[in-house]
N, C-alpha and C positions, 0 to 999 in steps of 0.2 A: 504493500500500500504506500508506505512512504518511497520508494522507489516510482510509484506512476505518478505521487503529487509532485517529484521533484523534477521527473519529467517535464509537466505538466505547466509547472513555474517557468523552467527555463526554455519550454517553447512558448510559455506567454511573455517571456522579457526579451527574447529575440524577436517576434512579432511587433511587441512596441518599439524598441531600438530602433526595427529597419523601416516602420513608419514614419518613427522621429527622425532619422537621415533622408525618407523621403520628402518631406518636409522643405517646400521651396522658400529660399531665401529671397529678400528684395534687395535689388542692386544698390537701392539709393534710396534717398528721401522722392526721388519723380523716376517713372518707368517710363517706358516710350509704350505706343500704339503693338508693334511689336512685340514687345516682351510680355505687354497684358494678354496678348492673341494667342501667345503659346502657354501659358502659364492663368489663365481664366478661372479655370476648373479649381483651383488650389489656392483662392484668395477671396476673401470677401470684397467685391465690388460694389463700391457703396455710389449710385448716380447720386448728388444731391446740385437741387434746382429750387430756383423763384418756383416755375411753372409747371405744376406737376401736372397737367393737362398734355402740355408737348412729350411725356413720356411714351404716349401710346400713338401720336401722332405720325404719320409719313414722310419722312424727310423728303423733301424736293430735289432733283439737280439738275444743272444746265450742263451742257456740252456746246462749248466754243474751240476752233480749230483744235480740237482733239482733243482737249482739255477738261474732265469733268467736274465739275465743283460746285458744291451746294450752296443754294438758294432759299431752301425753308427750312428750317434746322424739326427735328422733329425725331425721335425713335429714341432705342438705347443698344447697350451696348447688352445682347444674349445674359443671362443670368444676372442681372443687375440688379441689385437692393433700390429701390429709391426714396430716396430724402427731400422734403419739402425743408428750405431752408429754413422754410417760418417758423418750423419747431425747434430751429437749433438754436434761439435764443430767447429771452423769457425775461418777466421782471421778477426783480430782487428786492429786499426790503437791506439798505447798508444806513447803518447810525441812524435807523430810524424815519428815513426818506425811502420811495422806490425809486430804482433806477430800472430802464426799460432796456433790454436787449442785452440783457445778462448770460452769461452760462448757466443752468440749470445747478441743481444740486445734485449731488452724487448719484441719486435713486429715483430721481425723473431724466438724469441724463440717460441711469441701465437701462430703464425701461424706453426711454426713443429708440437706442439701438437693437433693443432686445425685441421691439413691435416691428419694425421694417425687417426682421432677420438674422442679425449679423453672428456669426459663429464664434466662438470662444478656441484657442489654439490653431487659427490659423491668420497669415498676412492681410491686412485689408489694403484697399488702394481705392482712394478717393476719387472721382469722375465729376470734373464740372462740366459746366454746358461746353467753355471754351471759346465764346465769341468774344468773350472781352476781359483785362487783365479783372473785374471787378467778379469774373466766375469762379478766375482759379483762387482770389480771395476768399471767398466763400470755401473753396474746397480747403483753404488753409486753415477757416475759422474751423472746419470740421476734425481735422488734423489737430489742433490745437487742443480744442476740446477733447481728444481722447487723448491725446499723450497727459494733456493735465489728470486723466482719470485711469493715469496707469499702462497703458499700451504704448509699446515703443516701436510695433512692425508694423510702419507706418507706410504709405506713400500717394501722391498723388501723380494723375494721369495727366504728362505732360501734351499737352494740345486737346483734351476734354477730347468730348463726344465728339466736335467738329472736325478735332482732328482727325479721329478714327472714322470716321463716315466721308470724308477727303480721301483716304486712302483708300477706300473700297472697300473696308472690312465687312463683316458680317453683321447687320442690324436686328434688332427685334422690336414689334410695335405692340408685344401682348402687357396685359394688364400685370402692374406688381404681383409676383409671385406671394401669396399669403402662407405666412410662418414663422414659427415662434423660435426669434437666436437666443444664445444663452451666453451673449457678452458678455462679464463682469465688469464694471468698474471699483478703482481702487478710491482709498481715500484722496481726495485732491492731491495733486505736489504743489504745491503754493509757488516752489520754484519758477515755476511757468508763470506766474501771478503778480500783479501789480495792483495795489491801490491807491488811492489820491494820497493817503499817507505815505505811501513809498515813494511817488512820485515827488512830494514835495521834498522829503526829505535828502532828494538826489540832485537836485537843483544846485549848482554850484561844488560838487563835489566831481570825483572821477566818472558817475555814473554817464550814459551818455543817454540822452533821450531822444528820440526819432520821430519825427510826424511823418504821417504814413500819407498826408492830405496833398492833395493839388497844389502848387507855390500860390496861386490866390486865397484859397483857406489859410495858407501856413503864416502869408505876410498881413492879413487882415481885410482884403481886398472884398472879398464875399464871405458868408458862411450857412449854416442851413439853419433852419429856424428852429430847430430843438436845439439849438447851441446859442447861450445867451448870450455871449461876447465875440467880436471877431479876434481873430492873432493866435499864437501859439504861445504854449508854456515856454517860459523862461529859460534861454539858455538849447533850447531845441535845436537838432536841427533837417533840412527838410529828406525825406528819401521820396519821391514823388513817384503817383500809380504807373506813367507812363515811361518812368526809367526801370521799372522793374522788370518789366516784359516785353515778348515781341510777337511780331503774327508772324508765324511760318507754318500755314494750315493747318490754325487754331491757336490759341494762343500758348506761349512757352514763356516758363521761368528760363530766366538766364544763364550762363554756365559761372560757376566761380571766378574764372580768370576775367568775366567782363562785368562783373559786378566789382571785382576792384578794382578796375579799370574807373569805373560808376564814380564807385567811393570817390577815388584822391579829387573829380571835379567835385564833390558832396560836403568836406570834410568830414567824412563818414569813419569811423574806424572798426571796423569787422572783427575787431578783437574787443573792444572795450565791453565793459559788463553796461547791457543795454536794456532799457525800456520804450514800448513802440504804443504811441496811441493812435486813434485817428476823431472822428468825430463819434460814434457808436463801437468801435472795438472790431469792424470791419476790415476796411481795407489795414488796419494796425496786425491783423492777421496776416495780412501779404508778408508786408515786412517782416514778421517777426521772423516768417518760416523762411526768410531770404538770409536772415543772420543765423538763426538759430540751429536751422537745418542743413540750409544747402552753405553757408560759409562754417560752419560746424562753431558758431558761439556757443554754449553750455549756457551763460549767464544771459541769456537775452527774455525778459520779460515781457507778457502784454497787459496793459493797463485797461479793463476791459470795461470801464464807465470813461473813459476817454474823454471827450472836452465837455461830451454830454453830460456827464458826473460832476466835472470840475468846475464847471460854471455854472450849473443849479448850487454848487458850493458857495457861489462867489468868489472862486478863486483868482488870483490876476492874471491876466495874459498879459503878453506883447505884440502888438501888432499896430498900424498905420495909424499915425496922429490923429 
């Protein structure tokens, strides 16, 4: 008898072993169209979108001197989770004020992922729309959100859906798959985390703080009406949406060597311990996962009540006389 359980053990430890060596790795923090198309099956693909309507829709294309390239964006990518971005942020009650378009707590974030699907031991890889850098934002705030709640096998799809339906890959228009993931989230890392107290208290010190906004938000020029003051925090300085990315059928984060390239016009330093806001803790997600991830900062933080938070504080800006 103890002879068939010991059996028994050691072809159930080779069994899990050569599962867990089967077990696909991600190359990076962003995958290519490519790498998702062979490795699909072995990763949780999370589409998240504004429009959960164009999930099911038919992509359109044109054909010009040989050339084919979409015109109505519409479909997903074969086995796709999908995520309305509207749940991925939420009010919060901080010092007794709400602030609107927050990260969820612990156990409304498990259960988002755990209601659209998402599997527990294996990669996920984030899918924005991809028409513009403000999608793969979003797919960063999603990215962020779970490495804050513990998951580190992270990546998002460089050139979104657009790009992968540019190249011809294989689409699908059927309705979200219904089923229950068994995601866990961990306790927050605060690490990833920044508040108006941290913030302030960085001001003048090594820390480095980053607006993630347009140079007209950042100098005081315009700003959006949930934000009570124009200008930026003290001492900021700007990393703006349209230097972070590019369109090369769809849109693409940068590669390391031209994002320091970026910097030295930026005075940006890629190594400094950083905090990234923007006007809602949106496009502040771009940024963050441009330091944090793809320049491999550790210490880069997002300030995730952003000028939204700091000026229902009354806190000071700087910006145009």
């Amino acid at each position: 008898m103890k002879t068939q359980i010991r059996t028994t053990l050691v072809a159930t430890l080779l069994l899990l072993g050569s599962a867990a060596a089967q077990a696909v790795t991600l190359p990076g923090p962003l995958v290519s169209s490519q790498w998702l198309s062979q490795h699909r099956a072995e990763v949780n693909v999370i589409d998240v979108r504004h429009d959960p309507a164009s999930f099911t829709k038919t992509p359109a294309f044109t054909t010009e001197k040989g050339v084919k390239s979409l015109s109505g964006f519409g479909g997903h990518i074969p086995g796709a989770l999908l995520l309305d971005f509207g749940k991925v942020r939420v009010p919060r009650m901080v010092d007794g004020h709400e602030v609107k378009w927050m990260l969820p707590d612990q156990m409304a974030f498990q259960d988002l992922m755990r209601n659209i699907g998402v599997k527990a031991g294996r990669p996920t890889v984030i899918v924005p729309e991809g028409a513009s850098g403000a999608d793969l934002d979003m797919a960063a705030r999603v990215y962020w959100s779970m490495k804050v709640y513990g998951d580190n096998h992270l990546a998002i799809l460089n050139g979104g859906t657009t790009g992968w339906l540019e190249q011809g890959l294989p689409y699908n228009t059927a309705a979200a798959a219904e089923g229950k993931g068994n995601w866990t989230a961990s306790a927050a890392r605060m690490k990833y985390v920044a508040s108006s107290r941290d913030v302030a208290k960085a001001i003048g010190t090594g820390v480095q703080i980053v607006d993630a906004r347009p140079m007209p938000f950042y100098i005081g020029l315009t700003k959006k009406p949930i934000v009570g003051s124009a200008g930026h925090i003290k001492g900021a300085v700007d990393l703006p949406p349209d230097l972070r990315t590019s369109a090369k059928g769809g849109m693409h984060y940068l590669t390391p060597a031209e994002y320091t390239s970026i910097f030295r016009h930026l005075d940006i330093n890629a190594h400094k311990p950083s905090i990234t806001y923007c006007n809602t803790g949106h496009l502040a997600s771009g940024a963050w996962f441009v330091l944090s991830e793809i320049m491999k900062n550790p210490n880069t933080r997002l300030y995730d009540g952003s000028m939204y938070e700091w000026t229902a504080e009354k806190r000071p800006v700087v910006g145009l006389p």
